[in-house]
C-alpha positions as CSV (number, residue, x, y, z in Angstrom):
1,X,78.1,8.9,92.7
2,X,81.1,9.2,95.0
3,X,81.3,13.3,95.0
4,X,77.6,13.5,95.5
5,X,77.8,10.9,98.8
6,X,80.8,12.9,99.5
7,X,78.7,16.4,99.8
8,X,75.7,14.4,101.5
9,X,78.2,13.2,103.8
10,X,79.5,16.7,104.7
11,X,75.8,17.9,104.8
12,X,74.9,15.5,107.8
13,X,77.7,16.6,109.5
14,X,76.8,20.2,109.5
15,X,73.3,19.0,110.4
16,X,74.3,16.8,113.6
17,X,77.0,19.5,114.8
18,X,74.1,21.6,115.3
19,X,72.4,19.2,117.3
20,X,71.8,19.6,121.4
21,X,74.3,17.7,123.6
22,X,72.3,15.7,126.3
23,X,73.3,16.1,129.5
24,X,72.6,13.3,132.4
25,X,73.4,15.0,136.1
26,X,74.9,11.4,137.7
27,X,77.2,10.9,135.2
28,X,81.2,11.2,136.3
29,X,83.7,13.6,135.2
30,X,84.6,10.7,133.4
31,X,81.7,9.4,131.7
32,X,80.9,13.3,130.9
33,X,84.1,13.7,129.1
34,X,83.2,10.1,127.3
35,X,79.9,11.7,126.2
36,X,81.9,15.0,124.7
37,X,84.1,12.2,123.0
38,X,81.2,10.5,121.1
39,X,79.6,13.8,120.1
40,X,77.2,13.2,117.1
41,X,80.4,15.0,115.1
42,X,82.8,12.9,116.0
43,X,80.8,9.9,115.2
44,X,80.5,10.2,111.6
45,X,84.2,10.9,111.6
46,X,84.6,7.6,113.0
47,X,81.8,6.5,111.6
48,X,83.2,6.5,108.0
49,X,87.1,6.4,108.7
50,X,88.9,3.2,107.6
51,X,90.1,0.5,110.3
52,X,92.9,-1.6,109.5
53,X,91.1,-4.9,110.8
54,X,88.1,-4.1,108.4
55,X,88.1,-4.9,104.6
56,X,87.0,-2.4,102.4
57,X,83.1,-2.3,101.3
58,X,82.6,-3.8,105.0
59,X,80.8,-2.4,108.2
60,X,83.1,0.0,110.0
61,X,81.7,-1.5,113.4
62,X,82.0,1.7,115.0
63,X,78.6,1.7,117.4
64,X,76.4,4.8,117.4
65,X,76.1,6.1,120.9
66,X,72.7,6.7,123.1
67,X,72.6,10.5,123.1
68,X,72.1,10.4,119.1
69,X,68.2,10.6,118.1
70,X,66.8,7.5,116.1
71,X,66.0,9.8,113.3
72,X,70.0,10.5,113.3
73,X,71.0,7.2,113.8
74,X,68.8,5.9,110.6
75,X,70.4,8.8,108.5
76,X,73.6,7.5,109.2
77,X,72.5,3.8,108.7
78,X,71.6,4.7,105.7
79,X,74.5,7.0,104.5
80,X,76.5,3.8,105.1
81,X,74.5,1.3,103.3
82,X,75.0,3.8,100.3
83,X,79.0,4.4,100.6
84,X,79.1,0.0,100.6
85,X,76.8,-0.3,97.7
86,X,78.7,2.5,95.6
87,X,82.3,0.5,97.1
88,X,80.4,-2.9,95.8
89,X,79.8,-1.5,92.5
90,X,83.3,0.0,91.6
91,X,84.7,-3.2,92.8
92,X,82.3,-5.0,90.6
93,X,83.3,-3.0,87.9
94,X,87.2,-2.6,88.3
95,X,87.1,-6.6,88.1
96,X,85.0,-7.2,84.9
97,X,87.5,-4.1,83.4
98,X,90.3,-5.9,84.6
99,X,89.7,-9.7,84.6
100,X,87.5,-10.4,81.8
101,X,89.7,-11.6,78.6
102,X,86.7,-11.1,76.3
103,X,86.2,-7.5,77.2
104,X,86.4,-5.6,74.1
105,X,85.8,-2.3,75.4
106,X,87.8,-0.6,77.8
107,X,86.4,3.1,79.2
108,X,90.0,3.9,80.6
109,X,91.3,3.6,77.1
110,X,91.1,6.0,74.2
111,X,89.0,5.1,71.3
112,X,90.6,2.6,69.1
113,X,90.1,2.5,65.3
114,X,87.0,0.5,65.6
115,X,85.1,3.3,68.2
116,X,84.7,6.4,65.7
117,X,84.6,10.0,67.3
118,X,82.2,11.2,69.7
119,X,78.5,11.5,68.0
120,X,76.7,14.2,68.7
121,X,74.0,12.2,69.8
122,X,75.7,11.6,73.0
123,X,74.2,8.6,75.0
124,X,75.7,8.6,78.2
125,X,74.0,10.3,81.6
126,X,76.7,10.9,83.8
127,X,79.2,11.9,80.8
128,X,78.1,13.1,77.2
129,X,80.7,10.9,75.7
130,X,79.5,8.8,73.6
131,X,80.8,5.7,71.2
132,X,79.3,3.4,69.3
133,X,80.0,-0.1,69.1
134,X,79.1,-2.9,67.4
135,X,79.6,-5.2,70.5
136,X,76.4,-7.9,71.5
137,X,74.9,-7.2,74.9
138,X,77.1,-7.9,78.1
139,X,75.8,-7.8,81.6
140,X,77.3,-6.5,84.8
141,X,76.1,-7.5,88.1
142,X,77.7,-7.3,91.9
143,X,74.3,-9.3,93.5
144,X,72.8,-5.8,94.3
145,X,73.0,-3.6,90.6
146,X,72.6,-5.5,87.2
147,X,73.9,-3.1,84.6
148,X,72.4,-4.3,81.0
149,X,74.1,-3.1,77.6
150,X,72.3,-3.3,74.7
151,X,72.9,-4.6,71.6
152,X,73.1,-1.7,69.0
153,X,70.2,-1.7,67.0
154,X,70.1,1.5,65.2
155,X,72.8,3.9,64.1
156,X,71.7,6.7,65.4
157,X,68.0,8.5,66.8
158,X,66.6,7.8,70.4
159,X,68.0,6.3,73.3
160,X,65.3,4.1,75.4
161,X,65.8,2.8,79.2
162,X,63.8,0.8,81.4
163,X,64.4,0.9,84.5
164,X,63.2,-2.9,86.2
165,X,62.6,-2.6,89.9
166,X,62.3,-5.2,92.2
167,X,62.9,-6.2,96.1
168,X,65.7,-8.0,97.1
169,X,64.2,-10.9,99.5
170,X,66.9,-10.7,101.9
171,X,68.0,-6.7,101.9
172,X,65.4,-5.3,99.8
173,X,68.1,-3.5,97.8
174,X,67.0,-1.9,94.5
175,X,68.0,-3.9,91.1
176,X,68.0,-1.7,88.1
177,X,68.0,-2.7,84.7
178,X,68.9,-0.4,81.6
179,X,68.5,-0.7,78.5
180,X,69.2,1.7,75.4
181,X,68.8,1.5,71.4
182,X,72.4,2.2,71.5
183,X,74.9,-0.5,72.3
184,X,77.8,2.0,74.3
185,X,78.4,-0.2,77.2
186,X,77.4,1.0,81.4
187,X,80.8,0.7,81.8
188,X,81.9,3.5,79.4
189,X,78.8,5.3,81.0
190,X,80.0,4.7,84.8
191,X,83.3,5.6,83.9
192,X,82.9,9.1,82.6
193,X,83.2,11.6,85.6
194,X,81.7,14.6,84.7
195,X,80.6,16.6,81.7
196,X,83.9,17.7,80.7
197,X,86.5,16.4,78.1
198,X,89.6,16.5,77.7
199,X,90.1,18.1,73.7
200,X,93.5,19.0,73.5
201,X,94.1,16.8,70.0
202,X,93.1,17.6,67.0
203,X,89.9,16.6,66.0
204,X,87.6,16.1,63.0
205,X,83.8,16.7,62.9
206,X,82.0,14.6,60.6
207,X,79.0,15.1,62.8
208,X,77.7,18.4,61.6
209,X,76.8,17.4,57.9
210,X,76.9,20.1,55.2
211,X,73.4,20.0,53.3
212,X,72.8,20.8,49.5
213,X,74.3,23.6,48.4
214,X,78.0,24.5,48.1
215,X,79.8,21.8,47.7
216,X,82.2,21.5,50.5
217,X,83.1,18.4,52.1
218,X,83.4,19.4,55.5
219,X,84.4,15.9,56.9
220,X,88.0,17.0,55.9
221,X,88.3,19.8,57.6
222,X,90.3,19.7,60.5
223,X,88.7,22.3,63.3
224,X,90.8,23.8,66.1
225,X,90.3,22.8,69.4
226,X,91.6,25.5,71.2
227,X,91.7,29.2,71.3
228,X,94.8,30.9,70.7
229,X,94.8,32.8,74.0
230,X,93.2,32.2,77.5
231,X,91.0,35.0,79.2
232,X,92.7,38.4,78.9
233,X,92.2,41.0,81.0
234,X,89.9,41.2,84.6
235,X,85.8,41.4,83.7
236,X,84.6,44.6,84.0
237,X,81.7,45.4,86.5
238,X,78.2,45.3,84.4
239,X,76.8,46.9,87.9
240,X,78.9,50.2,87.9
241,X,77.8,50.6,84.4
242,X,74.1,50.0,85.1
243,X,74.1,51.8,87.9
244,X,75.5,54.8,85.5
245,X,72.7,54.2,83.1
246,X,69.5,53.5,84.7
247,X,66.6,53.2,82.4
248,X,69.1,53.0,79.1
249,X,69.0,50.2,76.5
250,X,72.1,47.9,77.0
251,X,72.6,47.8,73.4
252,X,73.2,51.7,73.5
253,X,75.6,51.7,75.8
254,X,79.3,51.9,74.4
255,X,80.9,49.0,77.0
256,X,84.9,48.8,77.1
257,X,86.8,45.2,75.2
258,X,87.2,43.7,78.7
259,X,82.9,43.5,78.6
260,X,83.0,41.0,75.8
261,X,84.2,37.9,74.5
262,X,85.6,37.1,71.1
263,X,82.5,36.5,69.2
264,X,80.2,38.4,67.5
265,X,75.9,38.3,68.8
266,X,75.7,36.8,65.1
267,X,77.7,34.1,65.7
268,X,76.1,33.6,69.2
269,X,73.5,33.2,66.8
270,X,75.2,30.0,65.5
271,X,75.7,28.4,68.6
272,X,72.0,28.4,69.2
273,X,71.9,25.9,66.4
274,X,74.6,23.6,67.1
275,X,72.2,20.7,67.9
276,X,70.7,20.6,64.6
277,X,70.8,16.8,63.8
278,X,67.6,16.8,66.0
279,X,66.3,18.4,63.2
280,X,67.2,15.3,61.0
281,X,65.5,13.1,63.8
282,X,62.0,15.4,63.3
283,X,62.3,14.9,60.1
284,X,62.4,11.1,60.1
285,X,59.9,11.1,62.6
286,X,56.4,10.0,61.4
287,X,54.6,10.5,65.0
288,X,53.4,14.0,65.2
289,X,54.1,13.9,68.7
290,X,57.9,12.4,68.4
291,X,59.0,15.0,65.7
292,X,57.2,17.8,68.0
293,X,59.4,16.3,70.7
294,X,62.9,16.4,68.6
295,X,61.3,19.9,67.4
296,X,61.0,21.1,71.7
297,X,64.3,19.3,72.7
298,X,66.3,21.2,69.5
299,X,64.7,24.6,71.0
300,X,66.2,23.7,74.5
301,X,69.4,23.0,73.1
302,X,69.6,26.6,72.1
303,X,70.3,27.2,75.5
304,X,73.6,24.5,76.5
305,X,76.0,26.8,75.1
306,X,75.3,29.2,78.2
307,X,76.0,27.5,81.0
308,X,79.5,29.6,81.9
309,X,78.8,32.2,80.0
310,X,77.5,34.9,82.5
311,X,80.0,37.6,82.2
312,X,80.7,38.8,78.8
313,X,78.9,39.7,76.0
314,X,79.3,39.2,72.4
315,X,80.3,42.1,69.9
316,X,77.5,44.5,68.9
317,X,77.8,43.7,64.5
318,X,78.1,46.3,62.9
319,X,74.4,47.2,59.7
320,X,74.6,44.5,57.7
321,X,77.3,42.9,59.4
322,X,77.0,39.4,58.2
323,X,78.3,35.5,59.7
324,X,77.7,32.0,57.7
325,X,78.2,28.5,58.8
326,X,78.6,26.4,55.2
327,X,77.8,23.3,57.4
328,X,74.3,24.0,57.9
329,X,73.9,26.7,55.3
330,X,73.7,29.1,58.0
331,X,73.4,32.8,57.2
332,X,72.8,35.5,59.7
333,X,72.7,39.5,59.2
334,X,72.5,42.8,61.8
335,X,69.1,44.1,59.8
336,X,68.5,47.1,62.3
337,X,71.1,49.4,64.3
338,X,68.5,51.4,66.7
339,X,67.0,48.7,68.6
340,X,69.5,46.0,67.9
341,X,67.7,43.2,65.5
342,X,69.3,40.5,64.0
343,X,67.8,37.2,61.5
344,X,68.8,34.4,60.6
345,X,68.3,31.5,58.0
346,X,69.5,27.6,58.0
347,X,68.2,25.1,55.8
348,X,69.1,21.2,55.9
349,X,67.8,18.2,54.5
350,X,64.0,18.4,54.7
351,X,64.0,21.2,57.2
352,X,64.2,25.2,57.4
353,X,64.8,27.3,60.2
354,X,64.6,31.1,60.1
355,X,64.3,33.5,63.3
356,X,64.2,37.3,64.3
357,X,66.3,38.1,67.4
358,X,65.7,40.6,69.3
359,X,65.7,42.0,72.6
360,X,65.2,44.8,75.1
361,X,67.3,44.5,79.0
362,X,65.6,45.7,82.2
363,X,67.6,46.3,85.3
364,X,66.3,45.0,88.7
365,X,69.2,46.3,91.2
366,X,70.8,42.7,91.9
367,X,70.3,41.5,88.6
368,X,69.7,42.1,84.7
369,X,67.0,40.4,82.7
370,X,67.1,40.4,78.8
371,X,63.8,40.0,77.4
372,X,63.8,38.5,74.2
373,X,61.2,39.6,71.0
374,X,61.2,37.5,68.0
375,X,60.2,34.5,66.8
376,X,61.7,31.1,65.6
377,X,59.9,28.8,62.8
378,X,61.1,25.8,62.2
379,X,59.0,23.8,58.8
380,X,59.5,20.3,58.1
381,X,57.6,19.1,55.2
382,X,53.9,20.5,56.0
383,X,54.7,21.0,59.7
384,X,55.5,24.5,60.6
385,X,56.4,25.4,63.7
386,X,56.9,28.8,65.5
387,X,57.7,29.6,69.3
388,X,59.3,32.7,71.1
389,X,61.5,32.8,73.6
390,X,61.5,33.1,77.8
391,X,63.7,36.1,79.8
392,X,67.0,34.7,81.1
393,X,68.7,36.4,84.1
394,X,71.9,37.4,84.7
395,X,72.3,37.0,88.9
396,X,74.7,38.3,91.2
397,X,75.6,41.2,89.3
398,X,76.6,42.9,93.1
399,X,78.0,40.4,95.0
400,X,78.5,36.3,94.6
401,X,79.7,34.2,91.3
402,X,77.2,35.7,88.5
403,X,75.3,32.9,86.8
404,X,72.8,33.0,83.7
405,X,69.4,31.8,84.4
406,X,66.7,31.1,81.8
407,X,63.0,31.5,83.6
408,X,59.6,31.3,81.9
409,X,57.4,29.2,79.7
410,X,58.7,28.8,75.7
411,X,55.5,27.6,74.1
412,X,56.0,25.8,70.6
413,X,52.8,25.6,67.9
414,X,52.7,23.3,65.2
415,X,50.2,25.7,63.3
416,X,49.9,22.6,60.6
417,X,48.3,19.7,62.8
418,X,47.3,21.9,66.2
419,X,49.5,20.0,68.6
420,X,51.6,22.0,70.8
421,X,54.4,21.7,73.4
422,X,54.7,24.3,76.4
423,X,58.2,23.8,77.9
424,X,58.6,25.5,81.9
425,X,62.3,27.0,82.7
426,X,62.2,26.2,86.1
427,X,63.4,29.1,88.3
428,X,66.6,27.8,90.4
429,X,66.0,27.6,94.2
430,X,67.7,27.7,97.2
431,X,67.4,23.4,97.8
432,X,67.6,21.1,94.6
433,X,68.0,20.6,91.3
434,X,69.2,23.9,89.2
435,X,68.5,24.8,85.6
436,X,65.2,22.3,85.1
437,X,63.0,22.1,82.6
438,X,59.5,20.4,82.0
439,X,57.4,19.8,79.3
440,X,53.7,19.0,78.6
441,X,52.7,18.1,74.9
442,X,48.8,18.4,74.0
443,X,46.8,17.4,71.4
444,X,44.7,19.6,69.1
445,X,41.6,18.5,71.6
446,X,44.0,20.1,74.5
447,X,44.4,17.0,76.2
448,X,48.5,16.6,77.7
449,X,49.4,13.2,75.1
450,X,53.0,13.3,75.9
451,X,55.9,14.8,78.9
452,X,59.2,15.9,78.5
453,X,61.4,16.4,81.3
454,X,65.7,17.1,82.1
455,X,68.0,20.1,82.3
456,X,68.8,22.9,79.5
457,X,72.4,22.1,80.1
458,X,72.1,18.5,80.4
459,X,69.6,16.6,78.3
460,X,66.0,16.2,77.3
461,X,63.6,13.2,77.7
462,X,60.5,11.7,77.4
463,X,58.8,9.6,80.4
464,X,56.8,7.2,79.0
465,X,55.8,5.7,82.4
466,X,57.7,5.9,85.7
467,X,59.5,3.2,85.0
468,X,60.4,4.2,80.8
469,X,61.7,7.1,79.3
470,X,63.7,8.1,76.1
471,X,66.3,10.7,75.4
472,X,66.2,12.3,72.9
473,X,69.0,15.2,73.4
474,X,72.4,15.1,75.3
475,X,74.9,17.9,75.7
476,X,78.5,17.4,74.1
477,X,81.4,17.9,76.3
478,X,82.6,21.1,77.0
479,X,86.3,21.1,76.8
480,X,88.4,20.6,79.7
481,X,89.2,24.0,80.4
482,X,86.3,25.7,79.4
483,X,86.3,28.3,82.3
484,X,89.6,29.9,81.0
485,X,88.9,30.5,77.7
486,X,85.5,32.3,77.8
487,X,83.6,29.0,78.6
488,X,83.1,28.6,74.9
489,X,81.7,25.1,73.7
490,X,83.9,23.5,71.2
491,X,81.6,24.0,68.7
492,X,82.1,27.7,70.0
493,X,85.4,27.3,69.6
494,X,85.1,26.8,66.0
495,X,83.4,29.5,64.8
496,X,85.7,32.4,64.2
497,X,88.4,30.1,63.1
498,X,88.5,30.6,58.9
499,X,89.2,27.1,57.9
500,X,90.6,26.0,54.2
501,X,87.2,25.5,52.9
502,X,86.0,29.5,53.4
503,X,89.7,30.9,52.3
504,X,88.5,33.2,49.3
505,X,84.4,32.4,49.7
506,X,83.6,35.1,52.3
507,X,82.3,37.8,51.8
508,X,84.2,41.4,53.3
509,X,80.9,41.8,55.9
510,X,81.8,38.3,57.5
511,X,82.3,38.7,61.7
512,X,85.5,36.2,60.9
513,X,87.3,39.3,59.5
514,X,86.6,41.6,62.5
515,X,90.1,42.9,63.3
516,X,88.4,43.7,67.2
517,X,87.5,40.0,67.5
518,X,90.5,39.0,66.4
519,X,92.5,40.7,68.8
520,X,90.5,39.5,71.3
521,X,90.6,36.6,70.6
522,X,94.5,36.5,70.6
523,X,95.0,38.3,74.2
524,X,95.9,41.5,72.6
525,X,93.6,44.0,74.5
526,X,94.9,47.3,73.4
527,X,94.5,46.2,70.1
528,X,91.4,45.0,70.6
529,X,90.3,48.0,72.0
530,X,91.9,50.4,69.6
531,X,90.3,48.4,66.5
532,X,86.9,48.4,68.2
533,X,87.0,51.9,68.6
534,X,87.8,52.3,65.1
535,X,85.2,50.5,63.7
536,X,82.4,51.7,65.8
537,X,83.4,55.4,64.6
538,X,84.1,54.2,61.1
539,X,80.0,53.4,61.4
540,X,79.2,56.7,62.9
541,X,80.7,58.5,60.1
542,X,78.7,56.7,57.3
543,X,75.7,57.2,59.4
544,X,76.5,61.2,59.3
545,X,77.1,61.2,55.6
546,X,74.0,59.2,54.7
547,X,76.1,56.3,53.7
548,X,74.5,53.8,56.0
549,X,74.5,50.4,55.2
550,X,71.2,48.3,54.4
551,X,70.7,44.9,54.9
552,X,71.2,42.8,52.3
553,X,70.2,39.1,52.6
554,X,67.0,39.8,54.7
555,X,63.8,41.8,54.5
556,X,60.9,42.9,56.6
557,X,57.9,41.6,56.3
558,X,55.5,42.8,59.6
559,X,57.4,42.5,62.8
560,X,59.9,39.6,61.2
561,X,63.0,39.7,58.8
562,X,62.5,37.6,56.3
563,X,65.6,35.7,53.9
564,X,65.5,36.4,50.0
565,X,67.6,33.9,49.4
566,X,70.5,34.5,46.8
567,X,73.8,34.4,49.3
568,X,74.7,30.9,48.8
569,X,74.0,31.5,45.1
570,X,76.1,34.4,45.1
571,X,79.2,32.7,47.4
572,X,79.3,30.2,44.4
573,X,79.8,32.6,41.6
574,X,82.6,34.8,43.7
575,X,80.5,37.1,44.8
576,X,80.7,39.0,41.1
577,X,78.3,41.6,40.3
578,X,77.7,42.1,44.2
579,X,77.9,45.5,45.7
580,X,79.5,44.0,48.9
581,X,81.6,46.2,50.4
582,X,84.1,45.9,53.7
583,X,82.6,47.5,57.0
584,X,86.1,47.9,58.5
């Protein structure tokens, strides 16, 4: 609360600065000079600043002078009845944190033995950290908030609130009551400032479960939590190389190494499934319109991984250029060179995901929209699901901080049952909130049954009423730093890193073993450069002697590419009898 109080603070100011003096002909020099003093600006200066004689959380005393409109004068009543209820509430708090013996949970503190690592349902608002406990319900409460924490009924799934409003008989103030199927306590939750987290230990990831398949147990593995080298080199200008192209196919273009970041479109691909426990939540789900909802909240997710990454682009695979995550039995292949087309195929426990991605750019002077073409099915038991994908923007490609922006409807089918889910990407405007989305769910009859509602960056949930809602998606924590190393996601972070359990099981067309990537990825740029150029011409050559690579793992059926299965079958025999040979 306090920076956002902070900023509304700073925005009044602006506002009354640009407000008209009043001038009064009989007053003095004096009194004239008096008025200047208590200028509208220099009252909320003194307005807020502390006063030795006054305790803190109290009435500053200072009194608002005549020349100051009522309209003003309520702004900044109100502006100070906020700062003393957000003062109340730390207070409150600080002292339960502090004075109560039988506390066993303290936010300050790292997680002890008996909190495990963060789950990727995270379940807290203002941070996506998230612990669960095994503590009974606790109740915090300053006379104006009453902060409820519930007792942990499930271990994992949806989280649930209720938000209990009612009028204070002496000040009217607003009590709110929460309450959540998961027992991490509102202090943990108030704690958190911001969405970022510090990751600079080690850390395991028991969250993403390996399905059926090869047996790996992935729980062991140990996953960096780093890269080994910050940004490298200054980011090229995407608009000098537009303007140079105009009416050209991105794709075609040959960009310099300072254009990307050290990770292949195919595992890009990868990240768009980082949130695939929703997927486990559909499939528990018995509702038709619950498991729709994990089903539109898991498509949203696609899109968290984005948020700072506006400036670089992956690495163009090379045909049959191939990436696989053994956690999710993910498998992804280039299928098509000239336009750019790539498919992929994950599988988990009573769930199957397969997609086409593709793509065409068009330029519009200030910015650069990528149209996307391809479709993503989702089937769980009989329920199969398909949807396609709205444009995203790049902004400010002239002047200003480029940002990525996702506008449009994405409009998922359930083509077993007839219910569908249209899901709006907000454009971001000028005044408000930025990167919304909202949600309508209807019923094979067309009527709207269900809403969803939150941020593609954020979270995703369900209003039940205005007073109810469930969550059923949080972001994880982007690491600390995020900004200086690519604005990766940790799970980003992970994914050209060849951990113990995929020593000796990849195949040579895996994006890990790009030498380009991974001399990128060190903050070696000439050798970056020099082994992209190498492999791009190495591609050319086959191309001229009819030695082009086919795909392998994928085939095209209509406007899709569809898996034929085999490469998990394959990795577990050693890839013998496999024509598989190295691209680079």
């Amino acid at each position: 609360m306090a920076p956002l109080i902070e900023q509304l603070e700073e925005s009044i100011l602006i506002l009354l600065q640009e407000l008209p003096i009043k001038k009064t002909p009989s007053l003095s020099r004096k009194q004239e000079k008096d008025k200047h003093k208590d200028h509208p600006r220099d009252v909320v200066f003194n307005l807020f600043k502390k006063h030795p004689s006054h305790h803190s959380g109290e009435a500053s005393g200072d009194v608002l002078p005549p020349d100051i409109s009522p309209s003003a004068q309520h702004v900044l009543h109100l502006l100070e009845q906020l700062k003393l209820q957000n003062a109340a509430l730390l207070k409150s708090l600080q002292s339960r944190i502090i004075n109560d013996p039988s506390n066993t949970y303290h936010s300050p503190l790292p997680p002890t033995t008996e909190e495990p690592a963060r789950n990727e349902f995270e379940q807290s608002r203002g941070s996506p950290v998230h612990r669960r406990r095994t503590s009974t319900a606790t109740t915090i409460s300053d006379g104006t908030y009453e902060w409820h924490d519930a007792v942990d009924t499930m271990s994992d799934g949806l989280e649930e609130f209720v938000m209990d409003t009612q009028s204070s008989p002496e000040q009217g103030q607003l009590i709110s009551r929460v309450s959540t199927n998961d027992s991490q306590s509102s202090i943990e939750r108030l704690d958190q400032s911001g969405d970022e987290t510090d990751l600079e230990e080690e850390m395991t990831q028991p969250t993403h479960r390996a399905p059926k398949g090869p047996e790996v147990d992935t729980r062991t593995i140990k996953r960096r939590t780093q890269l080994p080298s910050r940004v490298s080199g200054d980011e090229g200008s995407l608009f000098a190389v537009l303007k140079k192209n105009v009416g050209k196919d991105l794709s075609t273009i040959t960009l310099p190494v300072t254009f990307n970041e050290p990770l292949t479109l195919l595992q890009r691909l990868a990240e768009e499934v980082e949130y695939h426990n929703l997927l486990d939540e559909a499939v528990k789900a018995t509702n038709p319109i619950d498991r729709l909802s994990f089903v539109a909240a898991f498509a949203v997710s696609g899109y968290a991984h984005t948020r700072h990454r506006s400036g670089r682009k992956g690495f163009n695979p090379m045909l049959a250029e191939t990436f696989e995550d053994p956690r999710i039995k993910f498998i992804a292949e280039k299928v098509r060179h000239h336009p750019v087309e790539l498919a992929y195929h994950a599988e988990g426990d009573g769930w199957e995901l397969a997609a086409t991605s593709a793509g065409r750019t068009k330029f519009w002077g200030k910015s650069l929209e990528v149209i996307p073409q391809g479709i993503n099915r989702v089937k769980i038991g009989e329920d199969h699901y398909t949807w396609t994908k709205p444009s995203s923007f790049m902004r400010n490609l002239v002047v200003g901080t480029k940002y990525l922006e996702h506008c449009g409807e994405l409009v998922i089918e359930n083509h077993t049952n007839g219910y569908r889910c249209v899901v709006e990407f907000k454009q971001n405007g000028y005044w408000g909130p930025s990167n919304v989305v909202s949600g309508s769910i209807y019923s094979p009859a067309g009527d709207i049954v269900s809403r969803l509602e939150g941020k593609w960056d954020d979270q995703i949930s369900q209003a039940l009423d205005p007073s109810h809602f469930r969550v059923f998606w949080r972001i994880n924590p982007f690491p600390k730093d995020a900004q200086d190393y690519y604005g990766f996601t940790a799970f980003g972070i992970t994914l050209n890193e060849i951990t113990p359990d995929l020593v000796g099981n990849l195949p040579p067309t895996d994006s890990r073993y790009r030498p380009d990537v991974q001399a990128l990825e060190k903050g070696e740029m000439d050798a970056a450069e020099a082994a992209k150029h190498e492999i791009e011409e190495m591609q050319r050559e086959r191309r001229k002697q009819g030695q082009e690579r086919q795909p392998r793992w994928f085939k095209q059926v209509g406007n899709e590419w569809v898996y034929t299965g085999g490469y998990w079958e394959a990795r577990a025999k050693g890839w013998k009898g496999e024509d598989i040979r190295p691209l680079w």
